[in-house]
PATORKOL-832548 format. One record per atom (N, C-alpha, C, O): residue in three letters; x, y, z. Coordinates in steps of 0.001 Angstrom, whole numbers, plus 500000, padded with zeros to 6 digits. Layout:
// residues N
AlaXYZ...
***
This chain:
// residues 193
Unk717132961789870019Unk715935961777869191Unk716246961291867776Unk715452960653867085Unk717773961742867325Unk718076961091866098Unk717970960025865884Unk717081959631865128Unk718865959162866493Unk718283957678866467Unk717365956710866535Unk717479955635865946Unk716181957108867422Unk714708956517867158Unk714345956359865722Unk713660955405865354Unk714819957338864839Unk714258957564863525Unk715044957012862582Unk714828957229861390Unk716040956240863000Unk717024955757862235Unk716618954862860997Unk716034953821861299Unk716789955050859921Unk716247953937858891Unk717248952700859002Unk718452952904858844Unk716740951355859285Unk717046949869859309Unk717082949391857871Unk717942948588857509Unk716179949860857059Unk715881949112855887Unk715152950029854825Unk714161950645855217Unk715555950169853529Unk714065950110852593Unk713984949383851762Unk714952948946851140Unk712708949064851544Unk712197947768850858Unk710812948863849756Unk709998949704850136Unk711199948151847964Unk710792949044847820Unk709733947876846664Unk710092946809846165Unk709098948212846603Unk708022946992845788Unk707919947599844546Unk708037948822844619Unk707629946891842744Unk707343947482841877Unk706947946372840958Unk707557945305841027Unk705977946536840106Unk705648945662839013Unk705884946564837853Unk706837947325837688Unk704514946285836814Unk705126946865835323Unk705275948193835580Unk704677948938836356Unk706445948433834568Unk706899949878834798Unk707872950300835712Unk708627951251835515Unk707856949634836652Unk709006949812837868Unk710385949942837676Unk711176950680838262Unk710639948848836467Unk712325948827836151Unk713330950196836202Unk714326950428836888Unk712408951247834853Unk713493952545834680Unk713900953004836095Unk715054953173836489Unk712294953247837082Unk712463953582838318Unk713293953568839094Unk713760954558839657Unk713694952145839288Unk714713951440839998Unk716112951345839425Unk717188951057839949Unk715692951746837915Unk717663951559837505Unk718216952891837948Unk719221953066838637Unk717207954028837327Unk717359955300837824Unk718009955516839134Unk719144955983839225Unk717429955243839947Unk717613954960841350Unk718944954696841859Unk719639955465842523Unk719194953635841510Unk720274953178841967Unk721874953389841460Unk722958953111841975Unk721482953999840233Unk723094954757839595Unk723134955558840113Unk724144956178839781Unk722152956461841466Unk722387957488842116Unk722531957561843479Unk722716958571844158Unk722380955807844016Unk722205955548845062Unk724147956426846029Unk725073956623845242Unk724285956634846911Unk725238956866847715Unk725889955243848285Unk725122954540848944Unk726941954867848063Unk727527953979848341Unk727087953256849691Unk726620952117849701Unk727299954101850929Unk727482954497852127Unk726248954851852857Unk726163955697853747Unk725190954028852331Unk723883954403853010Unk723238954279854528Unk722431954979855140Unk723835953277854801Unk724176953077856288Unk722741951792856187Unk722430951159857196Unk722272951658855325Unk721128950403855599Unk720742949815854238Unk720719950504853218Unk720346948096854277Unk720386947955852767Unk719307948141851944Unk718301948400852604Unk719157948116850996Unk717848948445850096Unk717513947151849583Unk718368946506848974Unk716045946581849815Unk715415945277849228Unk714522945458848558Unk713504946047848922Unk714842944693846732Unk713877944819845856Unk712639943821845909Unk712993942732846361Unk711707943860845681Unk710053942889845569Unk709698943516844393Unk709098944588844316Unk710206942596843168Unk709756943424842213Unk709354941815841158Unk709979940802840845Unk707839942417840889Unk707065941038840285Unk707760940684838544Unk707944941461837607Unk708043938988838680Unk708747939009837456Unk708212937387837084Unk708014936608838016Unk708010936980835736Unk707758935645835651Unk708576934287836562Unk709762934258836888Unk707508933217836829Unk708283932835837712Unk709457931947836965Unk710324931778837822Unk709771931447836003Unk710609930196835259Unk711763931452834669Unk712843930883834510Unk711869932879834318Unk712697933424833880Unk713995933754834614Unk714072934226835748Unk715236933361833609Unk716437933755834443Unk716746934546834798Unk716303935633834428Unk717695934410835727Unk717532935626836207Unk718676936588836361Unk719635936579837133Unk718340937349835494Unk719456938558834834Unk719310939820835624Unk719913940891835562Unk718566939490836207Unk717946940964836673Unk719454941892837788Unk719964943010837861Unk719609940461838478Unk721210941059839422Unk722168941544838879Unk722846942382839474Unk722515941072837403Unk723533941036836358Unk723056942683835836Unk723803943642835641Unk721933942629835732Unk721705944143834706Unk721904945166835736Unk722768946032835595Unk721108945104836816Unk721173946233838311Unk722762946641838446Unk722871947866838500Unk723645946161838495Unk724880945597838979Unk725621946424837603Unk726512947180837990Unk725540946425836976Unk726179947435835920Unk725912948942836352Unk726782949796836184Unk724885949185836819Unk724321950534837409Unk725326951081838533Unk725501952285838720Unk725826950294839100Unk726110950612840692Unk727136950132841067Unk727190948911840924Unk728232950735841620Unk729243949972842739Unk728794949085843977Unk729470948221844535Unk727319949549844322Unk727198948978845360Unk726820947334844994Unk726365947126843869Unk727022946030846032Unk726690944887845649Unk725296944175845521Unk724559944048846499Unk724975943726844289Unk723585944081844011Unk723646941872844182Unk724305941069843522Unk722662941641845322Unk722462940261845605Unk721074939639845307Unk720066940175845767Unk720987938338844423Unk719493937639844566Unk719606936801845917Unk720541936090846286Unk718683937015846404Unk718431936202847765Unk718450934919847677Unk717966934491846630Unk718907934014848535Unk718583932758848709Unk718005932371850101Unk718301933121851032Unk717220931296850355Unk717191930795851712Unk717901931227853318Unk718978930751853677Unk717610931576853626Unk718544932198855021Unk719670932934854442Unk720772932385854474Unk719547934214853865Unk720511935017853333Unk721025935700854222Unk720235935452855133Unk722018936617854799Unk721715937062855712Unk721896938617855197Unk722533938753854152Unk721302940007855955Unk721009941083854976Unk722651942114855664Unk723315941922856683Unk722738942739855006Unk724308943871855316Unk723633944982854586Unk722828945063853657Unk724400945971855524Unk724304947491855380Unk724879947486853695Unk725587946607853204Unk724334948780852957Unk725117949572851688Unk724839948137850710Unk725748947699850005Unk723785947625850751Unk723559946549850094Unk722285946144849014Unk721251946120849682Unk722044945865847786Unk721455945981847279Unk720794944729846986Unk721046944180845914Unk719622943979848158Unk718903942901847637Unk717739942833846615Unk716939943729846346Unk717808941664846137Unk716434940700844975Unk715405939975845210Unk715755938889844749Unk714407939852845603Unk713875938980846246Unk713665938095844746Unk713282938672843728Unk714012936448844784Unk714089935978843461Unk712537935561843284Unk711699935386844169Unk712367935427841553Unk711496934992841089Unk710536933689841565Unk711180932640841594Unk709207933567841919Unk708698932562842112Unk708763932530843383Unk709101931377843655Unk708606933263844561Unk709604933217846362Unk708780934283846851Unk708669935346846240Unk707959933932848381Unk707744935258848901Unk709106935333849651Unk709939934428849671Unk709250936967850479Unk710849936425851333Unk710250937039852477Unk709873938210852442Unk710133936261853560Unk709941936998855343Unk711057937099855664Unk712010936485855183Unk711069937912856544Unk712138938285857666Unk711790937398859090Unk710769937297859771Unk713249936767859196Unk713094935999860665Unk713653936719861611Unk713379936279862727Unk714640938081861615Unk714800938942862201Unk715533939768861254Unk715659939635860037Unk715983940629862032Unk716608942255861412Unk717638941624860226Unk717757942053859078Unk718351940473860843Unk719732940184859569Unk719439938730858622Unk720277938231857871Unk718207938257858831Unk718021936960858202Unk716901936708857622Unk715799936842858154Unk717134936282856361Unk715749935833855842Unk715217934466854948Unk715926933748854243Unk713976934354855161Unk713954932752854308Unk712476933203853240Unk711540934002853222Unk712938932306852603Unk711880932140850976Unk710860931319851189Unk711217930148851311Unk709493931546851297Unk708836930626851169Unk707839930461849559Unk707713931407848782Unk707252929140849334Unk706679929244848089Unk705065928921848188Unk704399928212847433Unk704704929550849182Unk703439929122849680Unk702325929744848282Unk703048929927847303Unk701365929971848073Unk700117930322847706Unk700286931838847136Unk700764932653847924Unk699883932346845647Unk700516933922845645Unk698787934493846083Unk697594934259846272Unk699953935432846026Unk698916936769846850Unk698635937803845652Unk699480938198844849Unk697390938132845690Unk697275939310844221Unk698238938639843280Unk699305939181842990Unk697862937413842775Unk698532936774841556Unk699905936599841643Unk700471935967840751Unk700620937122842705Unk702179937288842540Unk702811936302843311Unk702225935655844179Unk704031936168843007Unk705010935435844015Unk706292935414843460Unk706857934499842859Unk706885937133843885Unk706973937302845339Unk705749938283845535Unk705454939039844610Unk705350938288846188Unk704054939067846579Unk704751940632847462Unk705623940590848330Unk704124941812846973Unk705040943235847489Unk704379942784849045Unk705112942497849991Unk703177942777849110Unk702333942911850343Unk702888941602851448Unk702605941954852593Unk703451940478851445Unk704097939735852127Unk705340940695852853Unk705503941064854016Unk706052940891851718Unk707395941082852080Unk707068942704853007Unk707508942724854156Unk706418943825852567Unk705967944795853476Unk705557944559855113Unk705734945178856162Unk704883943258854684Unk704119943290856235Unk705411942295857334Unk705632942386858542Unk705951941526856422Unk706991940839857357Unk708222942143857825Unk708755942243858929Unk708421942950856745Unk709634944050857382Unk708782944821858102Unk709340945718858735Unk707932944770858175Unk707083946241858921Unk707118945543860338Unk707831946213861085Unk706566944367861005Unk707000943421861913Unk708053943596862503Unk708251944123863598Unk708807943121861729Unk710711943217862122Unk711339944351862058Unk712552944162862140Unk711026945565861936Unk711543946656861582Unk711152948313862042Unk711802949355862128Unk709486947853862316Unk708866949077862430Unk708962950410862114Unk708875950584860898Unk709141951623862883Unk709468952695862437Unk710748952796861984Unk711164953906861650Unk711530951718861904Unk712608952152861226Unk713249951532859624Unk714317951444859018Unk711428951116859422Unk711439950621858236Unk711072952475856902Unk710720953631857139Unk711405951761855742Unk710421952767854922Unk710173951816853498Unk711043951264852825Unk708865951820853304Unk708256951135852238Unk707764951884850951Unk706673952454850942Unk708308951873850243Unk708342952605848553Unk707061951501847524Unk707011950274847621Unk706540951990846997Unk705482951417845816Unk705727952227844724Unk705635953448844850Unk706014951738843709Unk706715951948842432Unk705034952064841054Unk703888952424841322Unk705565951630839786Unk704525951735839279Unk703914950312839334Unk704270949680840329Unk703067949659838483Unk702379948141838607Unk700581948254837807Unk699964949213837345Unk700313947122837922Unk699267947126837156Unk698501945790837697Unk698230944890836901Unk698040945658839582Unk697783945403840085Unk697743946596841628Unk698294947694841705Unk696728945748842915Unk696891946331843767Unk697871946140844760Unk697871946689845862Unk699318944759844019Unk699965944193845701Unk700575945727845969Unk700627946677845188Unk700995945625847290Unk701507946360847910Unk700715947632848688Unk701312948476849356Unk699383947608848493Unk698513948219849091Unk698420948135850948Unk698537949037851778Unk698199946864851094Unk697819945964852617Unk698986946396852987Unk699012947056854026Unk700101946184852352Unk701738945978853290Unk701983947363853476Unk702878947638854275Unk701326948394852860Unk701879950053852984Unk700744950095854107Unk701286950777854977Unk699899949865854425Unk698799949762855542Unk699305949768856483Unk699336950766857203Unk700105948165856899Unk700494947811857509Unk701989948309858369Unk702274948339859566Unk702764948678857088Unk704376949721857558Unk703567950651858475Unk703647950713859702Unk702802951338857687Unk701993952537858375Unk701611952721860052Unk701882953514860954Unk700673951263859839Unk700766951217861625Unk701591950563862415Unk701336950260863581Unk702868950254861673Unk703831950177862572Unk704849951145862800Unk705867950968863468Unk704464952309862127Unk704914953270862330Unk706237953710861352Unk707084954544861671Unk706196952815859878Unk706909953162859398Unk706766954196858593Unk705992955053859019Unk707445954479857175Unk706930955750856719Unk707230954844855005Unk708008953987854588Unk706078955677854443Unk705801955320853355Unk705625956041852192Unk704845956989852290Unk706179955834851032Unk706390956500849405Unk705595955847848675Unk705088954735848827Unk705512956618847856Unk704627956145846873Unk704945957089845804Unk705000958308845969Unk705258956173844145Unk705247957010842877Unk704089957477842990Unk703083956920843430Unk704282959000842401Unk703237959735841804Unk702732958746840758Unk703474958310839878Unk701295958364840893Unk700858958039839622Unk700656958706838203Unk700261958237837136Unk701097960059838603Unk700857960429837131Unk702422960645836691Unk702885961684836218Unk702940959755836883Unk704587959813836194Unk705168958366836698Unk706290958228837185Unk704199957284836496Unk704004955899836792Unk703795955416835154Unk702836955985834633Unk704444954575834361Unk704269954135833358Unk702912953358833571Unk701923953650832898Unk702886952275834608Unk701261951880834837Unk701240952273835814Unk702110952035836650Unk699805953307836087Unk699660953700837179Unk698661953351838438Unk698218953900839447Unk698563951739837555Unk696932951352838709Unk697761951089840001Unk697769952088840721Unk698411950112840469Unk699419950059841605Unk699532951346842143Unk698529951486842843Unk700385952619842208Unk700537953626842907Unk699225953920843276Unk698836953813844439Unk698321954389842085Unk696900955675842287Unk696453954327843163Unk697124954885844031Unk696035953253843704Unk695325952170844490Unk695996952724845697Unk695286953169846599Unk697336952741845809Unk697718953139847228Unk697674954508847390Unk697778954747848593Unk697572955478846768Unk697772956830846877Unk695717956900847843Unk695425957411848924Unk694555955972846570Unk693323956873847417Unk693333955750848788Unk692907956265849822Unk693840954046848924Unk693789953428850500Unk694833953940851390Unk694439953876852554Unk695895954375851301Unk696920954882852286Unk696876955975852794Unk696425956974852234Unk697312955938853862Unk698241957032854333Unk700183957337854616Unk701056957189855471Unk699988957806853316Unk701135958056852857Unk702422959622853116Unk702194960830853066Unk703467959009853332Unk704646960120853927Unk704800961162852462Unk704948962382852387Unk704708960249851526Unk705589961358850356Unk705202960544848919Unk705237959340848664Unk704871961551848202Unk704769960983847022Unk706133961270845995Unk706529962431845891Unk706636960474845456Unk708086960372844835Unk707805960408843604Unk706644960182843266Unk708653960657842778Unk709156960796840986Unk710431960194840887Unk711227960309841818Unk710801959367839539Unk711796958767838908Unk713099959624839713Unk713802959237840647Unk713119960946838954Unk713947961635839573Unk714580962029840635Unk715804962150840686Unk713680962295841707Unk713905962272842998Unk714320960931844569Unk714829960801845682Unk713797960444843752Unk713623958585844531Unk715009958670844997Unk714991959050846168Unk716674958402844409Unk717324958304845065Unk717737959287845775Unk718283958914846813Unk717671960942845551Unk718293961809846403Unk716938961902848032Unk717137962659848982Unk716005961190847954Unk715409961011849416Unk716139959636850352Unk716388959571851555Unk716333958693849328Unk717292957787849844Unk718524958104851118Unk718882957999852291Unk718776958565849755Unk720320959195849971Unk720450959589850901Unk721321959098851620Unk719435960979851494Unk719025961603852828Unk718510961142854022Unk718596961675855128Unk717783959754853607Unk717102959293854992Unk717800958963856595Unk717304958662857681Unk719301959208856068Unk720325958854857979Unk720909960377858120Unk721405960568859230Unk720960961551857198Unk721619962139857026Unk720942962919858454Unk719735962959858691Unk722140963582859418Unk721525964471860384Unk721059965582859835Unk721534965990858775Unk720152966173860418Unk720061967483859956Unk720606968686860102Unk720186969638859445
***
């Protein structure tokens, strides 16, 4: 029964406000997670990109911007880069496309949700951070009926809280998370009981 429930992936989406979230996060992440963690986090599209460089001071673990057919590894910390939605072509590979944004964005949270929710199903888990838009609404929908399980910042400890409170009243949601707590649920998600 343990293994059905096994987490494959989390993929965790965030716009404004998201950053502390995620730095937080990940100076607490456990090395040894047994699956990798993928960021969708909305950023101008022409800006360099420092973002791997800054994450990467936080963490031992290896913090990667995606490219074209990347391929994904356990205890791993992906980027989806600026200006790029990223699908999944299966469990270990992925490609960038630059098609049309979605809710103004690209990378769009709600792309990248609904392609891992596809490829991943219940053994996905999809996180929504803070933001000041609705992406990532459809794609937590979507994890949902594929049976994945889904977080969501408390909006009232969301620097912008329109993003979360949008998915908190359309979803159906596993857990509502805080800065604080985000990586020690991580941390736990393979752990037997």
């Amino acid at each position: 029964m343990e293994t059905s429930e096994k987490t494959e992936l989390v993929v965790i989406g965030g716009s404004a406000g998201s950053l502390q979230v995620i730095l937080s996060m990940i100076k607490n992440l456990n090395e040894n997670l047994g699956f990798p963690v993928l960021l969708v986090v909305h950023r101008k599209a022409y800006s360099t990109s420092i973002l791997p460089t800054l994450l990467q001071q936080f963490t031992s673990m290896e913090v990667i911007e995606i490219e074209d057919k990347t391929e994904i590894f356990k205890n791993k910390i992906y980027i989806v880069p600026a200006d790029y939605h990223l699908l999944f072509e299966d469990k270990k590979t992925v490609s960038l496309d630059s098609s049309e944004k979605m809710n103004y964005s690209r990378p769009s949270i709600d792309v990248t949700f609904k392609s891992a929710a596809e490829t991943f199903g219940e053994h996905l888990v999809g996180v929504l951070l803070s933001g000041a838009n609705a992406d990532g609404v459809e794609g937590l929908n979507y994890i949902k009926k594929n049976n994945g399980k889904v977080w969501i910042q408390d909006p009232d400890t969301a620097e912008v809280d329109y993003m979360p409170r949008q998915a908190t009243v359309r979803v159906e949601y596993d857990l509502l998370i805080e800065q604080k707590n985000l990586a020690e649920y991580v941390n736990n998600l393979n752990r037997t009981k």
